[in-house]
N, C-alpha and C positions, 0 to 999 in steps of 0.2 A: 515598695509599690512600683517607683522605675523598673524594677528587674524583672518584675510581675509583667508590666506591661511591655515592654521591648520582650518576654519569651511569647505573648500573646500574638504582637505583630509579626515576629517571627515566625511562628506556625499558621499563622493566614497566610504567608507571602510565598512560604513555602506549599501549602494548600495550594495554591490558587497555581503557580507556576507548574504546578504536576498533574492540575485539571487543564493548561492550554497545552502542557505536553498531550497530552491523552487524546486532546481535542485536534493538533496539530496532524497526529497521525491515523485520522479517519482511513478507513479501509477507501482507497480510488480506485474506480471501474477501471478494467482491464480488456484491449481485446481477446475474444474468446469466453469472456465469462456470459454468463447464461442470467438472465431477468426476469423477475418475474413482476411484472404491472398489473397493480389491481386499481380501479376507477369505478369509486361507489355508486353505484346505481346506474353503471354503466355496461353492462353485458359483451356489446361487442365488443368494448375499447379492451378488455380483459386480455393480455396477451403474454407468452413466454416468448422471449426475446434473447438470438444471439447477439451479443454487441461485435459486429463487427470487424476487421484488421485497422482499418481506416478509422475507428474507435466509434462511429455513428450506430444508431438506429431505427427502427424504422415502427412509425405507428399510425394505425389511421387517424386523420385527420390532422394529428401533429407530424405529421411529414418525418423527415431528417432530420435527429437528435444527436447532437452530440453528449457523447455518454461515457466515452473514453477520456481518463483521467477525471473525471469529475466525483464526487462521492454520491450515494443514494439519493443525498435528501437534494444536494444540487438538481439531479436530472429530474427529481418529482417538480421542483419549483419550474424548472423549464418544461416538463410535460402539462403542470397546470394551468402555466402563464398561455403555451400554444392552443391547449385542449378549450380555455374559456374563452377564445373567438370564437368558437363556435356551437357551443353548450349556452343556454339557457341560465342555469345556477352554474356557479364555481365549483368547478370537480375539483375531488378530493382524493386525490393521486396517493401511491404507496408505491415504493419503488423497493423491494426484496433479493437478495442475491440469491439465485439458486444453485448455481454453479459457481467456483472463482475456478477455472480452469485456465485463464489467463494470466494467474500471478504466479510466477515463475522465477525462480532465481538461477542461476550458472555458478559450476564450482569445477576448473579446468587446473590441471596439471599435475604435480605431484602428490598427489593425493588417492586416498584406497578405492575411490568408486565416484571417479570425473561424470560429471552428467549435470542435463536438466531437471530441476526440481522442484513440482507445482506444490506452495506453500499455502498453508491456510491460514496462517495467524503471522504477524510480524515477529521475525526472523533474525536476526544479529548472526555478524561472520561469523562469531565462535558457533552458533550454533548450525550456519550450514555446511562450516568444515565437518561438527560432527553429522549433521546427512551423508555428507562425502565420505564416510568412515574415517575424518582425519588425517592427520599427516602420513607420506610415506618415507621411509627412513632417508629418502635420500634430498627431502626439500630444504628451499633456504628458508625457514620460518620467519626472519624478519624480513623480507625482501618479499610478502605476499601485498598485492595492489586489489583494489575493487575500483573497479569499471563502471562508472554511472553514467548515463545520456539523459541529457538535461530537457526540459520541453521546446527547447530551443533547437535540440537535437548536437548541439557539442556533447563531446565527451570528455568526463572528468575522470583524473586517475589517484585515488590516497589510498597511501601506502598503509599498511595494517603489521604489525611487530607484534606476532603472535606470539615471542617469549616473555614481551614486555605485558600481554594482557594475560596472560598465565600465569604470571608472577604476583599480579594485583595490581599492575603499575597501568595509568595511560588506557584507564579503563570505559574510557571518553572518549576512544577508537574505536570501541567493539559497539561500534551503530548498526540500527537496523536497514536492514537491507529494502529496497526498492523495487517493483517487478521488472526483472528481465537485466537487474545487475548483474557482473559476474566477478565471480573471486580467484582470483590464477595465482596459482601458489609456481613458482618458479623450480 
């Protein structure tokens, strides 16, 4: 009956830890991605929106949103929260990606086809070396780094052992990538 119940708790805690993973990596507004705002029973306020470089956007009556780095449902609670000063009833905001042209990753150096590359779904190094066509014969596969800049705007540098995640090993490296990180294979 113990054994019963401790594989029980077990499959909750693992449940639940792969529902806040899932939740942790909500898609975040990028500049350059393209919105689309719908505001029920509201005609004008209806708008396709670019977000930005400076990550803002712009909407009548809700003025300057910040919209970069935030997720969909963040910027609707912030377009509801600005929009119901001056609305009547509580609008009921929908905040839809139309574009993600702003989530991008970088894959520089030894590799078959170095470049920028707008992604649509979350991305892991192994898989935008294979964007890059991969290694070229003459890289140091474990001496590859990714580059992340923090909201703080520091930059962070770990190191990635592409024989060690090919192998099966250290497979706790091959994290998803972030827009606008970059992978430089030496």
């Amino acid at each position: 009956m113990l054994t019963r119940l401790s594989l029980i708790f077990c499959m909750l805690t693992t449940a639940t830890f792969a529902h806040a993973q899932v939740q942790d990596q909500s898609y975040r507004i990028n500049p350059g991605d393209i919105l689309d705002i719908f505001v029920w029973n509201e005609k004008d306020l209806m708008a396709e929106v670019l977000v930005r470089p400076d990550g803002m956007i712009s909407m009548p009556l809700a003025g300057q949103v910040q919209a970069g780095g935030q997720t969909p449902a963040a910027v609707e609670e912030k377009l509801t929260s600005a929009l119901a000063k001056f609305l009547k009833d509580k609008p009921t905001v929908t905040v839809s990606l139309k574009q993600t042209s702003g989530y991008k990753i970088y894959v520089l150096g030894k590799v078959n086809r170095p470049g920028e590359y707008p992604i649509n779904r979350p991305t892991d190094v192994m898989q935008a070396l294979a964007l890059a066509g991969g290694l070229n014969a003459f890289a140091a596969e474990n001496s590859i780094n990714v580059l992340h800049r923090n909201a703080d705007g520091t930059q962070v540098s770990t190191r990635f052992r592409y024989n060690d995640v090919k192998g099966g090993d250290t497979l706790e490296s091959n994290r998803f990538l972030e827009s606008g990180d970059i992978v430089v294979v030496p």
